[in-house]
C-alpha positions in Angstrom: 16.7 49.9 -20.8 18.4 47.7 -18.0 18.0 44.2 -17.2 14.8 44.0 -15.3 16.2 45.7 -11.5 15.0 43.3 -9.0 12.0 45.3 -7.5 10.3 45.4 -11.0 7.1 43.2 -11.3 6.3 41.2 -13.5 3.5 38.9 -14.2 4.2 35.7 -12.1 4.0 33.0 -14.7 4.4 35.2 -17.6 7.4 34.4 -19.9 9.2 37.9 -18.9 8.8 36.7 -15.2 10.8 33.7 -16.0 12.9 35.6 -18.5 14.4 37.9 -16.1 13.3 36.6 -12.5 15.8 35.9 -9.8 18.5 38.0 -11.3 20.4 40.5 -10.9 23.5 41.7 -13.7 24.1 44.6 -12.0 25.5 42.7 -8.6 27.2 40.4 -11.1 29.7 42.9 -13.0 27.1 42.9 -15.8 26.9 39.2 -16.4 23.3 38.1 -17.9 23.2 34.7 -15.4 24.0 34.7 -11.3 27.5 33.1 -11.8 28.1 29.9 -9.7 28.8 29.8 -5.9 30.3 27.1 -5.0 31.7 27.7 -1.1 31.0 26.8 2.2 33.1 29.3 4.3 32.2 33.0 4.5 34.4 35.0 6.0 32.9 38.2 8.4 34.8 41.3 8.5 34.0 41.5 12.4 32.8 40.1 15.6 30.2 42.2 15.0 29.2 40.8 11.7 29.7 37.7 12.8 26.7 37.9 15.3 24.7 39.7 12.9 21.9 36.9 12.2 20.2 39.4 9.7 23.1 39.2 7.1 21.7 36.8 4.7 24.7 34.8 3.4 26.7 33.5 6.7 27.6 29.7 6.0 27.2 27.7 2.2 24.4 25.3 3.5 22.0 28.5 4.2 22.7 29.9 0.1 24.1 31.2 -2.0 23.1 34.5 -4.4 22.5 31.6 -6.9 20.1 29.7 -4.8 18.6 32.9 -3.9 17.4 33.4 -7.5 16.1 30.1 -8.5 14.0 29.7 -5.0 12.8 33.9 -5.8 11.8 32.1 -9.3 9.9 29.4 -8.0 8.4 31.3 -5.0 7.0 34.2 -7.9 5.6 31.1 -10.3 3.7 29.4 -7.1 2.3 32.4 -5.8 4.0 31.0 -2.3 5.8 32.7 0.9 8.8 31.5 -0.2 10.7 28.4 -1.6 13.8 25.9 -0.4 16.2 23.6 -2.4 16.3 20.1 -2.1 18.9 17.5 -3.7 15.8 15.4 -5.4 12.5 15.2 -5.8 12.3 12.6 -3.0 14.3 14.7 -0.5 11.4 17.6 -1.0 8.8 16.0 -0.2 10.3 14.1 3.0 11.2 17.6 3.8 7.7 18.8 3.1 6.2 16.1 4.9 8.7 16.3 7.8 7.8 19.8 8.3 4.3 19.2 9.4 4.2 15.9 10.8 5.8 14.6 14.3 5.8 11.1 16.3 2.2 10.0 16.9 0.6 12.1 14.2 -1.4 10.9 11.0 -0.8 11.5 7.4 -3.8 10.6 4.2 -2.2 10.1 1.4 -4.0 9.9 -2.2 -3.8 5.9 -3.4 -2.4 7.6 -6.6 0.9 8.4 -5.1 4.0 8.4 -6.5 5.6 5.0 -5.4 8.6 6.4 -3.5 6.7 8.9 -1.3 4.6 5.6 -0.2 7.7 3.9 0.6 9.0 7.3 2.3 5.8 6.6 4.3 5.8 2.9 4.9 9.6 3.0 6.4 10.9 6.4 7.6 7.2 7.9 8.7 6.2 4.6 10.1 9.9 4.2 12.3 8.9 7.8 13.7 5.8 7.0 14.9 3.8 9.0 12.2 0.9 6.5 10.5 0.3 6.9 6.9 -3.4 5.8 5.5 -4.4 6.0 1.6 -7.9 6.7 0.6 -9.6 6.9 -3.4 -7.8 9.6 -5.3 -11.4 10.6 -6.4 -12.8 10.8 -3.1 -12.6 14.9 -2.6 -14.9 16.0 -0.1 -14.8 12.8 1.2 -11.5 12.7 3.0 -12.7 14.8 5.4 -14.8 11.9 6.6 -11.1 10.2 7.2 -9.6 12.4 9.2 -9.1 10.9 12.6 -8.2 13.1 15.6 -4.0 12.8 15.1 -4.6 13.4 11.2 -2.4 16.4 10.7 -2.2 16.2 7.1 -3.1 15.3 3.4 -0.9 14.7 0.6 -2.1 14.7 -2.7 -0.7 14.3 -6.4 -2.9 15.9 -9.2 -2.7 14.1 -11.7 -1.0 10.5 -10.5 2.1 10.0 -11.9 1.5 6.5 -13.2 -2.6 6.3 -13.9 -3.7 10.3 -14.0 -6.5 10.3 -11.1 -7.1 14.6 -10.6 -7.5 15.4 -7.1 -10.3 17.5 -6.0 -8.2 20.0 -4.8 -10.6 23.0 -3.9 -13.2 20.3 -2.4 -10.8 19.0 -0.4 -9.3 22.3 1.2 -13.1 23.6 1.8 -13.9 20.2 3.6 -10.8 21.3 5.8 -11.1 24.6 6.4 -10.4 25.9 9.9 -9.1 22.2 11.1 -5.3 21.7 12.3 -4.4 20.1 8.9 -1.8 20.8 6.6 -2.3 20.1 2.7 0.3 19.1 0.5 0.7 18.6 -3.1 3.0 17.2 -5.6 2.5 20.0 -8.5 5.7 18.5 -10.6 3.2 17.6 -14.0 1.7 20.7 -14.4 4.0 23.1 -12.9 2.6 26.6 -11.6 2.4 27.3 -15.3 -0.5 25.2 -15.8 -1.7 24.8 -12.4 -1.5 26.9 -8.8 -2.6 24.7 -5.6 -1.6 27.6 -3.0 -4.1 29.8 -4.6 -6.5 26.8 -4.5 -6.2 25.5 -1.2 -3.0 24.0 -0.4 -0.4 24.9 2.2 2.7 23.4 0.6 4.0 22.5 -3.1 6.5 20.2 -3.9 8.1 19.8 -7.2 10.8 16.7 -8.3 12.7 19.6 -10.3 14.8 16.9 -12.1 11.5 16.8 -14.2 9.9 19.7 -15.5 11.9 22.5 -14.2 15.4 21.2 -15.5 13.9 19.7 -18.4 17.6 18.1 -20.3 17.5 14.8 -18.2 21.1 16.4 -16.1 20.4 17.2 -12.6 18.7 15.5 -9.5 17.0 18.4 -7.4 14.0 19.3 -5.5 11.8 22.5 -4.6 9.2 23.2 -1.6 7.2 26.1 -1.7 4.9 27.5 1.4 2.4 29.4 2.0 2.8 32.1 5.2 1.6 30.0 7.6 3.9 26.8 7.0 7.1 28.6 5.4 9.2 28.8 9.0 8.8 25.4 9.6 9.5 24.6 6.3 12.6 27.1 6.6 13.6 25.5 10.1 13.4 21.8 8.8 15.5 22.3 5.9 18.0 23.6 7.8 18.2 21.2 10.7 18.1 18.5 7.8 21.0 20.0 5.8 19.3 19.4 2.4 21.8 21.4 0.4 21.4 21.6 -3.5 24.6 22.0 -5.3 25.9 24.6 -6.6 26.4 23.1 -9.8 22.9 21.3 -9.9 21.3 24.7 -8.8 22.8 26.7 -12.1 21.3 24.1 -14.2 18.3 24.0 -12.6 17.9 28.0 -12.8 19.2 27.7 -16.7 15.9 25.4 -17.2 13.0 27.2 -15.8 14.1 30.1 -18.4 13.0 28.0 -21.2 10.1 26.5 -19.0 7.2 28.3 -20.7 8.1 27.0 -24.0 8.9 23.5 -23.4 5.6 23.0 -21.6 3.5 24.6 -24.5 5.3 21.9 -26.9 5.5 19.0 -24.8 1.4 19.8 -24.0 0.7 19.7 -27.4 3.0 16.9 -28.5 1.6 14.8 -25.9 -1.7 15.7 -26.6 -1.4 15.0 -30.4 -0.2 11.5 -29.4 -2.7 10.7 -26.7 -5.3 11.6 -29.1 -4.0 9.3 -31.8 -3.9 6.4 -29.3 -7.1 7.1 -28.3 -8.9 6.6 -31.6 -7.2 3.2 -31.9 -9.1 0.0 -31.3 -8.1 -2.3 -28.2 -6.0 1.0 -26.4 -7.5 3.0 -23.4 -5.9 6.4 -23.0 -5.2 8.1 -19.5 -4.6 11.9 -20.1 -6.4 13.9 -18.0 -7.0 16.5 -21.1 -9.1 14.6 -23.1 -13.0 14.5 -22.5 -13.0 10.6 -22.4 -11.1 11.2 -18.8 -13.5 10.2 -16.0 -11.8 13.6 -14.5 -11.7 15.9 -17.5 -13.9 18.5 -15.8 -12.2 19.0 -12.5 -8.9 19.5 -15.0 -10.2 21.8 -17.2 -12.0 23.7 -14.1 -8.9 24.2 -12.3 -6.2 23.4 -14.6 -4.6 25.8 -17.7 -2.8 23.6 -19.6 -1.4 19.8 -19.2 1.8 18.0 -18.9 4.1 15.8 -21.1 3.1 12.9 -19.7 0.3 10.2 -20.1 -0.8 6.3 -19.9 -1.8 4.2 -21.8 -3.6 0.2 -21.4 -3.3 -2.0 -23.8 -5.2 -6.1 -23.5 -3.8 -8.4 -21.3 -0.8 -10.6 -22.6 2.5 -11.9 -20.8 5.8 -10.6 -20.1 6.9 -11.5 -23.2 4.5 -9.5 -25.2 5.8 -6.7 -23.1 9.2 -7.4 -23.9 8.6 -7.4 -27.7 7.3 -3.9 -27.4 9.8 -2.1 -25.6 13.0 -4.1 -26.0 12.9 -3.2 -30.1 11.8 0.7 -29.6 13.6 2.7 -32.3 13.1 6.1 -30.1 11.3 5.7 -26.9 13.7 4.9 -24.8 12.8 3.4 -20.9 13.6 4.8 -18.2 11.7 5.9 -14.7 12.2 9.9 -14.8 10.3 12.1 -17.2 10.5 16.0 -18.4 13.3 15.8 -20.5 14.0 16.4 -24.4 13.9 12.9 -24.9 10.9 10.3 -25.0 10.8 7.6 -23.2 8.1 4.5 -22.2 7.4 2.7 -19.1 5.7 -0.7 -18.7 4.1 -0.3 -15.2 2.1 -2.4 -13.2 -0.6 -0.1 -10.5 -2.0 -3.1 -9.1 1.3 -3.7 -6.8 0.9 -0.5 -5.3 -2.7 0.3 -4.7 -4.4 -0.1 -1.3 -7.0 2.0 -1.0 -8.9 1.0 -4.1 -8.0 -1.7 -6.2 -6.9 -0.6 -9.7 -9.5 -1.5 -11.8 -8.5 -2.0 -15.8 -7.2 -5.2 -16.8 -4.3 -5.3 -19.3 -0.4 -3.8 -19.1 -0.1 -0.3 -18.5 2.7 1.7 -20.5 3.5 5.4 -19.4 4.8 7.3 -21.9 6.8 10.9 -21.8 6.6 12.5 -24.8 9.5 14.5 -25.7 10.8 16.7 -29.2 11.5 14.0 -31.3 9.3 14.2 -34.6 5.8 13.8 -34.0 5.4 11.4 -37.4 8.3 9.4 -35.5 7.1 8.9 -32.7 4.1 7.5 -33.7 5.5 5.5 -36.1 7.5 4.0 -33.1 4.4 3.1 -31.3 2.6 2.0 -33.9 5.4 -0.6 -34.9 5.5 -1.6 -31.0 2.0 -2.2 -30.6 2.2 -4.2 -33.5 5.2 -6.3 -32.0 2.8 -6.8 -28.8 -0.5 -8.0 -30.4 1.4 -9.9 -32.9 3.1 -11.8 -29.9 -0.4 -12.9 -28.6 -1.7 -13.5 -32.3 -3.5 -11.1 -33.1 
């Protein structure tokens, strides 16, 4: 049989689709993976072709045959209109958010947010003219009583990054329906493997691909995916912006999402088999959205198929130093701010800087924790060691 011809279909999601999705051996000499690109001049064979807006590849920044497959990919996984590349997960969602919103408009943003799309907010949004407000990440239905008569969209992040508040999701697009605002969601935990917010509401998804969708800690890129109603302006914005992924980044990225599927199934379940280890110890609180002690377990297990490799974790007060003695003598976790790679890493964190909306209400030092393919018995002997190191640093 031949290599999947690009008008078979496949199961979105299923591993075949991401198996054999977004390319094409036959346009390639045969070669199993869309070689890379890398150009920025194409040269026409005409005048004629060179006015011909309908041929697809005219100039690098508009794509490449590379590009082409890993946004087909994406686009097939979120159920979407189609998908654009951005150079980071940051760059996505100012593209996302830059798509929808213009001087004088209003943006709600979910008090949960990843820190860097607040400060996105609170410097580039706020010089344009555009106000950002945050409300409760639990809210749902609620929002609607927020919106104020510039509000032209909501931005959510199901779960948060840092302390795993669920979003509402289908509450909060039926509290909208039939108003002028656009929904937009951060879907880089779960991935469209575990979780579709098109097909639940939402207008736009954003993923920081450097996570999840890469998944070896090598490459800094971005998607935005669009339902049919948001997609040109989506199209139009990336363009005027220039937000070019490179070529190199982009074959790296596409070489990821084939091994997507299984990497989430084991990082699920190592994460899980962690969180539920910390969970039955004295003096730690556990936030992983999978586990039924999470105030939000039944929105995630109503709307969500599986769960992501990351989690938090509280542990009593105690100073800086106690901190210190944790982290600073990890054997395996290592610290660093991204997440989704093969290797685990911890992250002391501190909500209460952040928060606006709604204070955040635990007392004690938050760590977030990525759990990776290290050995399980490892990694919790790593843990158990530095939890030791911090209690025995406040004597007890």
């Amino acid at each position: 049989m031949s290599d999947l011809k690009r008008n078979t279909a496949y199961p979105a999601g299923s591993e075949t689709f991401l198996t054999h999705a977004g390319r094409d051996p036959g346009a390639q000499h045969g070669f199993v993976n869309t070689p890379i690109y890398r150009g920025s001049t194409v040269i026409f064979d005409s005048l004629d072709a060179l006015d011909d807006s309908t041929i697809r590849f005219r100039y690098g920044r508009q794509g490449t045959p590379l590009t082409d497959g890993l946004e087909t990919l994406v686009t097939g996984l979120e159920g979407a209109a189609d998908t654009v590349l951005a150079p980071s997960g940051v760059a996505a969602i100012s593209l996302a958010l830059l798509s929808c919103l213009s001087s004088g408009d209003d943006v709600l943003i979910t008090d949960s947010v990843y820190e860097p799309t607040r400060i996105l907010a609170e410097t580039v949004l706020r010089r344009l003219g555009i106000t950002a407000r945050y409300f409760d990440p639990r809210l749902g239905a609620g929002v609607a009583a927020l919106l104020a008569d510039n509000t032209r969209a909501v931005f959510l992040e199901s779960p948060g990054s840092l302390t795993f508040e669920i979003q509402d999701l289908p509450a909060i697009a039926h509290a909208l329906a039939g108003r002028d605002v656009t929904i937009l969601i951060d879907n880089s935990w779960a991935t469209p493997l575990f979780y579709r917010p098109l097909a639940l509401g939402a207008d736009i998804v954003i993923h920081s691909a450097t996570k999840m969708f890469v998944g070896h800690s090598d490459v800094m890129m971005g998607t935005v995916s669009a339902n049919d109603k948001h997609i040109d302006a989506v199209r139009q914005t990336h363009r005027t912006l220039g937000l070019t992924a490179s070529p190199d980044d982009t074959y790296l990225a596409t070489r990821g999402m084939r091994t997507l599927a299984v990497r989430m199934r084991e990082h699920e379940r190592r994460a899980l088999d962690l969180a539920r280890w910390l969970d039955g110890k004295t003096n730690v609180e556990v936030f992983h959205p999978a586990l039924p002690s999470h105030p939000d377990h039944a929105v995630f297990t109503r709307d969500f198929s599986g769960s992501g490799c990351l989690f938090s974790f509280l542990l009593p007060p105690a100073p800086r130093a106690a901190v210190a003695a944790m982290v600073d003598s990890m054997e395996i976790f290592g610290m660093g701010y991204s997440w989704g790679g093969f290797e685990s890493l911890i992250l002391p964190t501190d909500p209460t800087r952040i928060r606006t909306a709604v204070p955040w209400p635990h007392q004690g030092n938050l760590f977030r924790v990525h759990v990776g393919f290290e050995d399980l018995d490892a990694l919790r002997a790593d843990l158990e060691a530095g939890i030791a190191r911090y209690f025995a640093a406040i004597g007890r």
